[in-house]
C-alpha positions as CSV (number, residue, x, y, z in Angstrom):
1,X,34.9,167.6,123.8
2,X,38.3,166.7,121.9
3,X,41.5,169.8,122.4
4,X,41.4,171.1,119.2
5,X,43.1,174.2,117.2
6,X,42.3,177.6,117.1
7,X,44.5,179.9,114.7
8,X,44.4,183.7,114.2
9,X,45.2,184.9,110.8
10,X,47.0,188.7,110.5
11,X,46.7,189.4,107.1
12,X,47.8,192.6,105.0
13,X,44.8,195.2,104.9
14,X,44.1,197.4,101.8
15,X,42.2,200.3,102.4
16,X,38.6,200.1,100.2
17,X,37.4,203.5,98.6
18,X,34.4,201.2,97.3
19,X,32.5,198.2,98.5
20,X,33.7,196.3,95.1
21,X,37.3,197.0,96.5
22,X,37.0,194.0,99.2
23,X,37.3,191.7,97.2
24,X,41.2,192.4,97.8
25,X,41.2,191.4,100.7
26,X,39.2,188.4,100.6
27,X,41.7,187.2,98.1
28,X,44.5,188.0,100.9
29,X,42.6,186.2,103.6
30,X,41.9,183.3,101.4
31,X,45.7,182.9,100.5
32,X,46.4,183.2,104.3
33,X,44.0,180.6,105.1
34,X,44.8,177.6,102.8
35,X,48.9,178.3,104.0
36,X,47.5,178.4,108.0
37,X,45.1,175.1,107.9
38,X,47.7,173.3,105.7
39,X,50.6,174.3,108.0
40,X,49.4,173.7,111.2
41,X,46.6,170.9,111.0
42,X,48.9,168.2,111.1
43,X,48.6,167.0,114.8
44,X,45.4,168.6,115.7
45,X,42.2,169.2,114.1
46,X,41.9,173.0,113.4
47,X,38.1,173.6,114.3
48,X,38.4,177.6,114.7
49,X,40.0,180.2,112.4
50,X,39.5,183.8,113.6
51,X,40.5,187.1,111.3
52,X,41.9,190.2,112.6
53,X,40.2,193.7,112.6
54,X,40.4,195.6,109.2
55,X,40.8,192.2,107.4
56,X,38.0,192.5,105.5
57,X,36.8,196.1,105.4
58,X,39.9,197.9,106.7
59,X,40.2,201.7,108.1
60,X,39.8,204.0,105.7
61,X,36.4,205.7,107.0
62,X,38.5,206.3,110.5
63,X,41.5,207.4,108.4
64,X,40.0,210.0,106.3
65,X,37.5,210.9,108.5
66,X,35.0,210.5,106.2
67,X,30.7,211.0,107.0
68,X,29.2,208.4,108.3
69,X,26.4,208.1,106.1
70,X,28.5,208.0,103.0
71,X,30.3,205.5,104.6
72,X,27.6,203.1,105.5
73,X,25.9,203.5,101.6
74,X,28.7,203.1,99.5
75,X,31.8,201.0,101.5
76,X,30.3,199.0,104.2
77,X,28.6,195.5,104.1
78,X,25.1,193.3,104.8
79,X,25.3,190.3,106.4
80,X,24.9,188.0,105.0
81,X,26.0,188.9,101.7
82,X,28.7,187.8,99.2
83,X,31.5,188.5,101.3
84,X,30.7,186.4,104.5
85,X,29.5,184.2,101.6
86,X,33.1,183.8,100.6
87,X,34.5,183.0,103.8
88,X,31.9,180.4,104.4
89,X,33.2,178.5,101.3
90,X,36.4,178.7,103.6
91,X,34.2,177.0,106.5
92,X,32.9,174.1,104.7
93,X,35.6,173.8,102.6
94,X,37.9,172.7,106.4
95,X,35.4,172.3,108.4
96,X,36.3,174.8,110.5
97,X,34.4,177.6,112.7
98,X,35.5,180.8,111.5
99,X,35.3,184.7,113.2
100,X,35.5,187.8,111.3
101,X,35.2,191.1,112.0
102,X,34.1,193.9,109.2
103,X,31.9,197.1,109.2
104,X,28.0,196.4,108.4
105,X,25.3,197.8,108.0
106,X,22.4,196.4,110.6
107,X,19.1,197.5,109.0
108,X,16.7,196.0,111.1
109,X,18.4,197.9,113.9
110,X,18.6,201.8,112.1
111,X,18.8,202.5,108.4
112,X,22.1,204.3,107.2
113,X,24.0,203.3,109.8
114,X,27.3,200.8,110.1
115,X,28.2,198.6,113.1
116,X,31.8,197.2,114.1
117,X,30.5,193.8,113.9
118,X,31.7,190.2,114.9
119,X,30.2,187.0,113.1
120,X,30.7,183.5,113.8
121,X,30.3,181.5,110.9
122,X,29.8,177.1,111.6
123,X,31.5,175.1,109.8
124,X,28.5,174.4,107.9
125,X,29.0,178.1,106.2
126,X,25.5,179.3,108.4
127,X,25.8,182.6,110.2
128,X,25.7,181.4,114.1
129,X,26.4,184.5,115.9
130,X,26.6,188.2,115.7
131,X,27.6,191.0,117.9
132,X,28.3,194.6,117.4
133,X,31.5,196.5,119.3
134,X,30.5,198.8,122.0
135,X,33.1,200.9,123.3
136,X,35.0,202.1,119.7
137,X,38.1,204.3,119.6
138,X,38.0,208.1,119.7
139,X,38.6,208.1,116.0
140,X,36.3,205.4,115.1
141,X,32.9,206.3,113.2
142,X,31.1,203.1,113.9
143,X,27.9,203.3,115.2
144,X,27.3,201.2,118.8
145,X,24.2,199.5,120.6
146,X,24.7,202.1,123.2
147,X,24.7,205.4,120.2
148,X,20.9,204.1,119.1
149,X,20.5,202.7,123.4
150,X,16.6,202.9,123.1
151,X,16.1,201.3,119.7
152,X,18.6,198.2,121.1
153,X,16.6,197.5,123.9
154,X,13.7,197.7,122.4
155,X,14.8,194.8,120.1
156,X,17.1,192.6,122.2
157,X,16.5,193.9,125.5
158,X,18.6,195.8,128.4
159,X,20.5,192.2,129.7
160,X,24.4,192.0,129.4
161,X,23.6,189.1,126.9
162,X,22.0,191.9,124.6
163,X,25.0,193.7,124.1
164,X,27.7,191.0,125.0
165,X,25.9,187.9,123.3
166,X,27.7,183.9,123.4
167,X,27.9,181.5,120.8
168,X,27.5,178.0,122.6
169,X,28.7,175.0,120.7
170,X,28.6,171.2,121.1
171,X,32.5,170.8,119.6
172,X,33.9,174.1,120.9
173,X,33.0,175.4,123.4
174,X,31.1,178.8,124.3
175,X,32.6,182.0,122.3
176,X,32.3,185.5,123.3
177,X,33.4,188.1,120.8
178,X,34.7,191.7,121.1
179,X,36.7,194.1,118.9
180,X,39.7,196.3,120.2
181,X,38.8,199.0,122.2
182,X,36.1,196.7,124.0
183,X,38.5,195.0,125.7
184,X,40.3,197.7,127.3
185,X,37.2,197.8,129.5
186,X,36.9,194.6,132.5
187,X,33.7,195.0,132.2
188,X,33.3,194.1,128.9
189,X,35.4,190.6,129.4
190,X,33.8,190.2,132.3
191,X,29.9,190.3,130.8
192,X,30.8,187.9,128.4
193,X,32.6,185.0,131.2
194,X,29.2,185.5,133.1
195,X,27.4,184.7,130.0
196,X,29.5,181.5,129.7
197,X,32.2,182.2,127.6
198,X,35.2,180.3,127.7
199,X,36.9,181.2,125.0
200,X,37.1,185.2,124.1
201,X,37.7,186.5,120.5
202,X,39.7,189.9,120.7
203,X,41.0,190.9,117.4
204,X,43.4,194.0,117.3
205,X,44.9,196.8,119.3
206,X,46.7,199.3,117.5
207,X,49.5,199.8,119.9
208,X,53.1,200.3,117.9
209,X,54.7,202.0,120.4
210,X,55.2,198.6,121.7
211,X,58.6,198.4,123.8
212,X,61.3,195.5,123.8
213,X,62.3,193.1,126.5
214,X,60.1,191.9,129.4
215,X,57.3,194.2,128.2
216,X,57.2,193.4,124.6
217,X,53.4,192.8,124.0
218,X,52.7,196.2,125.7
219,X,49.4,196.6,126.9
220,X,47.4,194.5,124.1
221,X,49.3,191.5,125.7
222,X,48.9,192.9,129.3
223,X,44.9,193.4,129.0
224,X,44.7,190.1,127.5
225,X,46.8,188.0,129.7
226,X,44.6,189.9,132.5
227,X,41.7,189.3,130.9
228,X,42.3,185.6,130.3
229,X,43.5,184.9,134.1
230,X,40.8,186.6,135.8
231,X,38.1,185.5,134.2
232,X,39.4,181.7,133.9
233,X,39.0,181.7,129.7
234,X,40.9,181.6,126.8
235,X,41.6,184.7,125.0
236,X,42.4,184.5,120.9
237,X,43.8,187.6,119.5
238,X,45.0,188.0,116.1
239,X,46.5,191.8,115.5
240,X,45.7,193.5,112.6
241,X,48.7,193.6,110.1
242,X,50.2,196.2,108.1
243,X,47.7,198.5,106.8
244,X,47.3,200.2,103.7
245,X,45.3,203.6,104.4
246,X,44.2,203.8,100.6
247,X,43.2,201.7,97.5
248,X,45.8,204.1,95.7
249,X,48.4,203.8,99.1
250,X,51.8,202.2,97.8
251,X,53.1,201.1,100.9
252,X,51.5,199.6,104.1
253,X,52.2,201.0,107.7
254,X,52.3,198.8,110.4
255,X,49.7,200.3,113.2
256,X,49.2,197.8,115.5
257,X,53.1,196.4,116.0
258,X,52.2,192.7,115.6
259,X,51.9,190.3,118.9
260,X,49.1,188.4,117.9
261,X,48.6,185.7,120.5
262,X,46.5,183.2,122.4
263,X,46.5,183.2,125.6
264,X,45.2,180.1,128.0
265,X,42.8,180.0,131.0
266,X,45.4,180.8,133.9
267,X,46.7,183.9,131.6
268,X,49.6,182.2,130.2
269,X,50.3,183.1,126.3
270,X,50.7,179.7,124.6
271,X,51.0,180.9,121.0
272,X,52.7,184.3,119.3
273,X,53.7,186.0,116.6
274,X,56.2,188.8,116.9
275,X,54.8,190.2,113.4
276,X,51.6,190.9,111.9
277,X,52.4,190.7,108.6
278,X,50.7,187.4,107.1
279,X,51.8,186.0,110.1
280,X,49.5,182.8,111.9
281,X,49.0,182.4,115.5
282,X,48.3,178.4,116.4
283,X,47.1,176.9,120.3
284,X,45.5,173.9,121.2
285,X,42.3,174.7,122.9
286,X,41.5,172.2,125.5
287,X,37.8,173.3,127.2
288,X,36.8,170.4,129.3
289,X,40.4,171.1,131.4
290,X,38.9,174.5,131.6
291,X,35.5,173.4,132.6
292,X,37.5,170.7,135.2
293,X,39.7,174.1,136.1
294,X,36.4,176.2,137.1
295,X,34.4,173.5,139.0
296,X,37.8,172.4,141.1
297,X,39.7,175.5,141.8
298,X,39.1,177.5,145.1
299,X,42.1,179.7,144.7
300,X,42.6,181.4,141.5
301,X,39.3,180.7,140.1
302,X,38.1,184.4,140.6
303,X,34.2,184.6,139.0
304,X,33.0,181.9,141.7
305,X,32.6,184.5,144.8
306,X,32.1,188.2,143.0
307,X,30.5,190.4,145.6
308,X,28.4,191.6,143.1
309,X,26.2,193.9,146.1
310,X,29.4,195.8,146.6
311,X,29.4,196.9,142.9
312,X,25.9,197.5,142.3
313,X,25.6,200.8,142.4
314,X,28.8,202.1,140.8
315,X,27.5,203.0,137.0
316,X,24.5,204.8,138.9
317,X,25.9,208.0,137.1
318,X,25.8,207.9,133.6
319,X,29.5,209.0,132.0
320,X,28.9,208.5,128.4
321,X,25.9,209.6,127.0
322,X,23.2,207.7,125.7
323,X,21.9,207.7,122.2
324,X,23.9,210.2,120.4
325,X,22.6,208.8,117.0
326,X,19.6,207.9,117.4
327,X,18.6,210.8,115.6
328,X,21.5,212.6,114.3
329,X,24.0,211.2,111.9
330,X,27.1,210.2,114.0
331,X,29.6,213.0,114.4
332,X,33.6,213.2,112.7
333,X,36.4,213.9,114.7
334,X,36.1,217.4,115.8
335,X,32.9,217.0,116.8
336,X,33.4,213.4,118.5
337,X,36.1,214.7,120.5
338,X,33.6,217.4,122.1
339,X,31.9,214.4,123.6
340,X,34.6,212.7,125.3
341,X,35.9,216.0,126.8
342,X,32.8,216.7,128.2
343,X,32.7,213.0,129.3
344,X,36.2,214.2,131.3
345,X,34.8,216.8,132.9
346,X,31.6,215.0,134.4
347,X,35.0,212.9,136.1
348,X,35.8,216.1,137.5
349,X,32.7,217.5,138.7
350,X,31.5,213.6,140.6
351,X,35.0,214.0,142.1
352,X,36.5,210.7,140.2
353,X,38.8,212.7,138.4
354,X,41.1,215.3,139.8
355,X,42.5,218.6,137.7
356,X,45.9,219.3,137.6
357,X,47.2,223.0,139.0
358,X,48.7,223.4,135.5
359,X,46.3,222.8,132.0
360,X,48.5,221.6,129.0
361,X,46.3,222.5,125.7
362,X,44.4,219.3,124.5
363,X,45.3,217.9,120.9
364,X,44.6,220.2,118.3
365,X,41.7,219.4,115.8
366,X,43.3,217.8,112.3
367,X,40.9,219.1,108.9
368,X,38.0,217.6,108.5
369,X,37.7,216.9,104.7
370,X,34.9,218.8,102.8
371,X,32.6,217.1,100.4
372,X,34.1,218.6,97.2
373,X,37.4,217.1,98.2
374,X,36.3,213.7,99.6
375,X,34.8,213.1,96.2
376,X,38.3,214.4,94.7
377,X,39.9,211.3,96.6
378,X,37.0,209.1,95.9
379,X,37.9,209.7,92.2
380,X,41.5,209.1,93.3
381,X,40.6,205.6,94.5
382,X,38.4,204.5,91.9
């Protein structure tokens, strides 16, 4: 298997009050494409483009805390449908592998439902692989496998390749996939290298607090890097750009602070971009040194002698709770945050958590729009 390219696109994101208003965005991504193939294909063939979260569907469902439901009806995708059909013109057209991530709906799974969900598309423009997020951020309305647990399994089953699937390829390699707040879990990472993955899609962190100097990255870079050298895999991680909360928004904030970057099998970064606005991320991907790397090292090559007896019984006790949406419409972010408090205190009760002698007040719940006003800024947007 040749080294190749891989190349991670951060690309301006517009806020869609409408399905129709992707089509935006596709035209960004399509602009950022052409200028990243063109640019960088010179020495090596590029054989994988990946997008970053938001690309496609952006945040405004998370931003404006909008219900669910509405969400997955009127702004959210199928797949396949004419927007993954647009992107595998982009496939065929360079012959490329090509990883998105959008919202979607996943019908076969629930009905009225969306997903954070990561697709593979082959250079042939056919939809290869699929994989929906499964830890999401606390202001995140996606729906996970582990929301709607009992339907999943009933489907795909209860193995870790269920919920962390792998692409294998004959010309690059096996890819996992994940979306942002996944990876702050080793677990997660870790799932995917024991299904085979050697190389690790991970777009987005929204960090922009990120500091200066030795620590500039913050700790998108320092999960990453971690991720990469303990599990003996590359790790391709385009951050999402500058992000426009609205259709009708004027000007873009930056919420994720850039650092897109590739890191390589010993958790070195070989490729990054101190912005995320347009910018392109480019690394030669070399997996038979990885596959020479994991059958020869002793030393640093950590997966090969896991104790996995000693961990066995650590997720004995639930933390999170199963199912939450199976039946109920998944909750905003008053409601949501109700959850994971109550998630902190069954910390405190198994004795993995310890309470402070002084309480500071949690954050304080922001509005939660009514109906008769989201359809005032739904008018806005259109």
């Amino acid at each position: 298997m040749a080294p190749y390219l891989a190349v991670g696109l951060s690309t301006f994101v517009h806020g869609i009050g409408a399905r129709e208003h992707i089509a935006r965005n596709l035209d960004t991504i399509e602009e950022a494409f052409h200028a990243a193939v063109s640019i960088v294909g010179i020495n090596l063939p590029v054989r994988l483009v990946a997008l970053s979260e938001g690309a496609l569907t952006g945040f405004t469902d998370e931003i404006y805390d909008l219900p669910h439901v509405r969400s997955a009806r009127d702004l959210f995708i199928d797949i396949p449908g004419p927007e993954t059909e647009r992107i595998a013109e982009l496939a065929r057209m360079y012959d490329t592998y090509v990883i998105v991530q959008c919202k979607a709906r996943w019908p076969e799974v629930i009905e009225d439902r969306f997903f954070n969900v990561m697709v593979v598309i082959s250079p042939s423009g056919e939809i290869v692989h699929r994989a929906a997020k499964n830890h999401v951020w606390c202001r995140e309305h996606s729906c996970t496998p582990h929301d709607v647990y009992d339907r999943w399994v009933e489907l795909f089953g209860d193995g870790i390749d269920a919920f962390y699937p792998v692409l294998r390829t004959p010309d690059i390699g096996n890819i996992g996939t994940l979306c942002c707040s996944d990876g702050e879990y080793p677990e997660a990472v870790r799932a995917l290298a024991l299904n085979g993955a050697e190389l690790v899609y991970r777009p987005s962190e929204a960090v922009p607090m990120t500091t200066s100097g030795p620590d500039d990255g913050g700790t998108w870079l320092l999960q990453n890097r971690a991720h990469a050298h303990f599990n003996s895999l590359y790790m391709l991680c385009p951050n999402t750009g500058p992000v426009y909360s609205s259709p009708a928004a004027e000007h873009p904030v930056d919420i994720a602070g850039g650092n897109g970057h590739v890191v390589d099998y010993n958790g070195h970064v070989i490729a990054r971009a101190s912005s995320g606005a347009n910018a392109i991320i480019a690394a030669p991907v070399d997996i038979e040194a990885l596959r020479q790397f994991r059958m020869m090292n002793l030393n640093s090559n950590w997966l090969k002698d896991v104790r996995t007896e000693l961990f066995r019984r650590m997720y004995d006790r639930p933390i999170h709770p199963a199912n939450l949406w199976l039946d109920a419409e998944p909750g905003r972010h008053a409601e949501v945050d109700e959850v994971y408090r109550a998630n902190i205190a069954r910390l405190v009760e198994s004795g993995a958590y310890t309470e402070p002698s002084v309480r500071f007040p949690g954050a304080r719940h922001f509005p939660t729009p009514a109906d008769g006003d989201l359809d005032a800024i739904a008018s806005d947007w259109s």
